[in-house]
N, C-alpha and C positions, 0 to 999 in steps of 0.2 A: 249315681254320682260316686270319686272316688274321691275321699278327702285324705291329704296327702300322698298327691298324685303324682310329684315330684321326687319324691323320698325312695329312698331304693327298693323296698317292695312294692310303692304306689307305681312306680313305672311300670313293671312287669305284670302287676294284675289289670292296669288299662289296657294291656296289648291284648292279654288274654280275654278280655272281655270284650270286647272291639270284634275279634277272630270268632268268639259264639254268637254275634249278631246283634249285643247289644249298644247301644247309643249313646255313649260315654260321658259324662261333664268331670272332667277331671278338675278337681279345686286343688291348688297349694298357694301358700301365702305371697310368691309372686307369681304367680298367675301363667306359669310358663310352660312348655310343651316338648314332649322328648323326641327327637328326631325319629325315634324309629318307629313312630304313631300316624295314621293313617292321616289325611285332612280333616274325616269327620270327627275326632274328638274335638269335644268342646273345652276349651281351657277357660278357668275362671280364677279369678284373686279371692282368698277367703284368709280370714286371719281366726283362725278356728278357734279362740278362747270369744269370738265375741257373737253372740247370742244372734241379735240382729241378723250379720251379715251371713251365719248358717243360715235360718230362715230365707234371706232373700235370692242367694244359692238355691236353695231345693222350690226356691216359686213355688206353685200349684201342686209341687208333688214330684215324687218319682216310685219308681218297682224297687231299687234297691239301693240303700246309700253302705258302700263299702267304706269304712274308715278304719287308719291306717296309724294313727295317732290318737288314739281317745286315752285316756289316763284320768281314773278319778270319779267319783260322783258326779262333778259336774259338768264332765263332757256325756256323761252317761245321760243327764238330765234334759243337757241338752239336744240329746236324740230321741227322749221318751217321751218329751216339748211336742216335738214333733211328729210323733206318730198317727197323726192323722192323717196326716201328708207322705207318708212314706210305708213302701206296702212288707218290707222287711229290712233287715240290715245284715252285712257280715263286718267282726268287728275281730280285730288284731288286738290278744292278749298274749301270754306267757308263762311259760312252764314254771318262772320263778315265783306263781302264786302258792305253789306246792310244799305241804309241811308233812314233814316225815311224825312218825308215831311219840316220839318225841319232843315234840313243838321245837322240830328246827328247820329252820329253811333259810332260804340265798340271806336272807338278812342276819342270820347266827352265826355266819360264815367263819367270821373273823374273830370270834370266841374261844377260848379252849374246849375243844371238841365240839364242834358246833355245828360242824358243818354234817349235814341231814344224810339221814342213811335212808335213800328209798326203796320201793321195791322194785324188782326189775323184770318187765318191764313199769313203767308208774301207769298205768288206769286215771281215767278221766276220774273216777268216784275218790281218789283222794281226796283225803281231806284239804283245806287251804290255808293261809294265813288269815288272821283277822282284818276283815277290813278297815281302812283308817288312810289318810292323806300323809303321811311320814316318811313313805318310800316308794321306789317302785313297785314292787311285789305287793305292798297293802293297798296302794292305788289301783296297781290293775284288778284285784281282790274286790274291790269297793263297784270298780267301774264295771265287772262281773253281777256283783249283788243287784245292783238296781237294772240292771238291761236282763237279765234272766227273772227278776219278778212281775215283770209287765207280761211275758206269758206271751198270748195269741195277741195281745193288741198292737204287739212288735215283734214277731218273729225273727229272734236274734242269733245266727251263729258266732260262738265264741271260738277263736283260734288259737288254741296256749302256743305257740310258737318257741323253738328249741334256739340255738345258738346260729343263727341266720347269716345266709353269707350268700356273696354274688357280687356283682359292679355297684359302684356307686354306694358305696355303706362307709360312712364317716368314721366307723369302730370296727374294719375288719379285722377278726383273727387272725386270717393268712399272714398280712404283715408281717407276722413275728418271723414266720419263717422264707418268706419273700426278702423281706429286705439282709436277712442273713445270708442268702445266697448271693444277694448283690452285692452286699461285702466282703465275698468270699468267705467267710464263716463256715469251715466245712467241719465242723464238729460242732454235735449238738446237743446240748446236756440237758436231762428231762428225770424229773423227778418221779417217784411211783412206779418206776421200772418202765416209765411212758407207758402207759396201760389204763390212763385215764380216758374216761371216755364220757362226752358232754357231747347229746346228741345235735348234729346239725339238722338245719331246715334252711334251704333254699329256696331263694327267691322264684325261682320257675315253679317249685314243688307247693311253695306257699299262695302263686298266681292260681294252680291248678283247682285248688281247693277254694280258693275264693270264688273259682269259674262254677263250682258244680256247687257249693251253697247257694249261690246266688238263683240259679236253678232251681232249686231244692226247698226254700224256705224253709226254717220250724226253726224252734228253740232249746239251742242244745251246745255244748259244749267240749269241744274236740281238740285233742292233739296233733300237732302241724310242724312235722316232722321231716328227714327223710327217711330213705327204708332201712339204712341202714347207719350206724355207732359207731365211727371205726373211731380206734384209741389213738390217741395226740402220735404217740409212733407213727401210724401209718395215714396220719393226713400228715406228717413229714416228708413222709417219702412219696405221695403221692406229688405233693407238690415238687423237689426235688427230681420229679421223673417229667415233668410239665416245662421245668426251666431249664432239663437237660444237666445238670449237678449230682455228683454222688458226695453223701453226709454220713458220715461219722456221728450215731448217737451214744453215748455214753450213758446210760442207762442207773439209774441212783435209788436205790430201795428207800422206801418212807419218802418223807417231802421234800421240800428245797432246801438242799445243804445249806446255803445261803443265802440272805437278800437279794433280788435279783438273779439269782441264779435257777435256772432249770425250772422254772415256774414260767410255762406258757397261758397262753388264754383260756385253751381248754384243760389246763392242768386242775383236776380236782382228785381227791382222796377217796369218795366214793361214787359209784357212776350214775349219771343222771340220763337213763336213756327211757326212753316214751314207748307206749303203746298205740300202734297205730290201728288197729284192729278196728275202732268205732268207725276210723274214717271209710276205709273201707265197707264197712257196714251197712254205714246209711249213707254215704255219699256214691258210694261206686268208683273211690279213690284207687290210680292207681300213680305213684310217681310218673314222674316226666322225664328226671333225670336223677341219676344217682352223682356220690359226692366228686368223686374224680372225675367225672365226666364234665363237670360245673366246674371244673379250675381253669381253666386256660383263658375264659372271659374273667373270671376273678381274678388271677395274674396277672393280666395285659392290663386291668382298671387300675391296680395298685401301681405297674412299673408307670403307668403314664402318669398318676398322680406326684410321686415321689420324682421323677423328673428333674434332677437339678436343685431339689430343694432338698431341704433337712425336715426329716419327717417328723417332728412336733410343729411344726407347720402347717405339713400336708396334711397330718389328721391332729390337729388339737385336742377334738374329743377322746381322743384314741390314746394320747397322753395325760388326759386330765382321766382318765377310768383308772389306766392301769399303771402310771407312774413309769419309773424309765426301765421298757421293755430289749434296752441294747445296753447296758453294762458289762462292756466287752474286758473290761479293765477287772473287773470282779470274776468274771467268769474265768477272764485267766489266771487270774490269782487262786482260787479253787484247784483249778486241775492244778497249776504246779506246786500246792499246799498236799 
């Protein structure tokens, strides 16, 4: 069973597990079904905070509940509830559980000097934040601690997942640089010399790894990655090479001259890239697809989204994260300052 099977990683690991033979119940809270899924998946309504309605979802049992949205102690609880009924799990975490030597990480961000110096690449044996309900990073932390102490009685893979992208993602990064091509924006100002580099993890390369845990059983703890880091620069110009646009980047040593300005999504100070080494390891990982290769479906979901509309709209979340990502008014103010 995949819970949150509708969400944009939950689509792509029911195909993938469909295609290794297994017999899929996909749950999301409207009960709905992605076109490019075979007949036999099974679509279910589950409104995943409510105890009950998990239970009666997983019936009698299944081989593996993949879930896709846990946050917390007590989505954790409510899968360790369960463990009689279920013969392992793979479970969607996040690199932002990660604390540099330290005690800084994604939650220190916004401090003077806060933001975490890792090492590169980061090892699953880092250390992590404290777990607690406060935030994301100490939820996922929390929802970590309890599904990795039940040990063999739940065979749980944890997936820290990097900066995720592909169709259907309510918060993609691309955007920034999508929709500036659509407005013609042909220069692009990027702070750090654009040389920040905040690993991606795609959805096929995130599917792939959910295929071969699920296989795999045990309990253990992995980074879900792609293979490769390329810095905010050059997923510009990849994308710019996708939409057929040549960009002018302006290149600005240290941070964002100004508010709004030259601070993209993956804009960070020091580089947050993963070791992928364990997956390979013990799973027999090998990507599926690398980042540029993964644009042109993340392109085409973005153009069609924004479509006519004004995109605090088309992604509200995407403007309620990162506040207003087109302050083109600012940005020319800078350059002719």
């Amino acid at each position: 069973m995949v819970i949150g099977a509708t969400g944009q990683i939950g689509r792509t690991a029911v195909g993938a597990l469909v295609r290794d033979g297994w017999e899929v119940t996909a749950a999301s809270r409207g009960g709905g079904r992605d076109e490019s899924w075979p007949e036999e998946v099974r679509p279910a309504s589950l409104d995943r905070d409510d105890d009950t309605a998990l239970a009666e979802v997983i019936g009698g049992g299944c081989d593996v509940v993949v879930d896709v949205v846990a946050y917390g102690t007590g989505h954790a609880r409510q899968l360790t509830g369960l463990a009689d009924r279920v013969g392992s799990a793979v479970v969607i975490s996040s690199v932002s559980v990660y604390e540099d030597d330290k005690g800084r990480g994604f939650d220190t961000q916004s401090a003077p000097d806060g933001f975490p110096e890792y090492p590169v690449p980061i090892p699953e044996g880092l250390r992590t934040v404290r777990p607690g309900d406060d935030t994301y990073s100490t939820r996922k932390a929390a929802l970590e601690r309890e599904l990795l102490f039940l040990g063999d009685r739940l065979p749980t893979t944890l997936l820290r997942a990097g900066a995720v992208h592909g169709p259907y993602s309510r918060t993609p990064r691309e955007l920034y640089v999508v929709k500036r091509n659509l407005d013609g924006r042909r220069r692009r100002i990027l702070a750090f010399g654009g040389a920040s580099r905040f690993h991606p993890a795609g959805v096929h390369n995130i599917a792939e790894l959910i295929r071969l845990a699920a296989a795999r059983p045990g309990s253990r703890v992995l980074n879900a990655c792609d293979p490769e880091a390329p810095t905010v620069a050059e997923i510009g110009a990849a994308i710019d090479a996708v939409m057929g646009v040549e960009t002018e980047s302006v290149l600005v040593d240290g941070p964002p001259p100004a508010p709004t300005v030259g601070d993209t999504p993956w804009t960070v100070p020091a580089p947050v890239v993963c070791d992928m080494s364990a997956a390979e390891r013990e799973l027999g990982y090998r990507a599926v697809v690398r980042y540029a290769e993964s644009l042109p479906e993340t392109v085409a979901s973005i153009e069609r989204q924004l479509a006519g509309r004004d995109w605090r709209k088309a992604y509200p979340r995407m403007f309620e994260a990162y506040g207003d990502l087109f302050d083109y008014a600012a940005e020319d103010a800078w350059s002719a300052s």
